[in-house]
N, C-alpha and C positions, 0 to 999 in steps of 0.2 A: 504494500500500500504506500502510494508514494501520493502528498497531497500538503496543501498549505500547512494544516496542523502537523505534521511531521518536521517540518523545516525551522517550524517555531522552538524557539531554545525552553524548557519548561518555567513555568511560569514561577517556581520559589526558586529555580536556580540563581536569576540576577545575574549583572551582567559584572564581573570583577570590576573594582574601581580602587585608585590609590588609596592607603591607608591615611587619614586626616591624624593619627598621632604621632605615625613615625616618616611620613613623608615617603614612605615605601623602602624605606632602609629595612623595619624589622626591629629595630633595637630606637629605644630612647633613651633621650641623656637624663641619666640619675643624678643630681648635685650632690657634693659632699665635702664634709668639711675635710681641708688640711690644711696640715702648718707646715711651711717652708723658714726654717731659717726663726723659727718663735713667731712668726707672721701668719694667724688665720685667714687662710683663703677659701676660696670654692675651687673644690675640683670637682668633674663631671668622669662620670664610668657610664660606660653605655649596658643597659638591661634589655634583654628582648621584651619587645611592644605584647603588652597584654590584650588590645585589642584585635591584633591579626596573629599571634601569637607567631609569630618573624616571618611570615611569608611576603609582608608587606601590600597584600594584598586583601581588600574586605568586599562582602559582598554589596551594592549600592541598588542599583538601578534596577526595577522592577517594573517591566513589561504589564500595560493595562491595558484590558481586550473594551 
């Protein structure tokens, strides 16, 4: 059976779209305190994105019949 509804991508799949917390890296920057030298600063370590959980990719765009 070959026919318009077969061509349609399913309707909860969505269409992949960039991750909005990690910019499609995968990982966001964690802050964290260090001291350089008796000097508190911020450093950052990167954590994988708990939103796409590092694929970098989420699911967005949903197809309405």
């Amino acid at each position: 059976m070959t026919g318009v509804d077969d061509e349609r991508p399913r309707r909860d799949a969505g269409v992949p779209v960039v991750c909005s917390a990690c910019g499609g890296d995968g990982y966001t920057a964690q802050p964290q305190l260090t001291v350089l030298d008796g000097i508190p600063q911020t450093g950052v370590a990167a954590a994988p994105c708990t939103w796409c959980g590092r694929t970098g990719r989420r699911r967005g765009i949903h197809a309405h019949d």
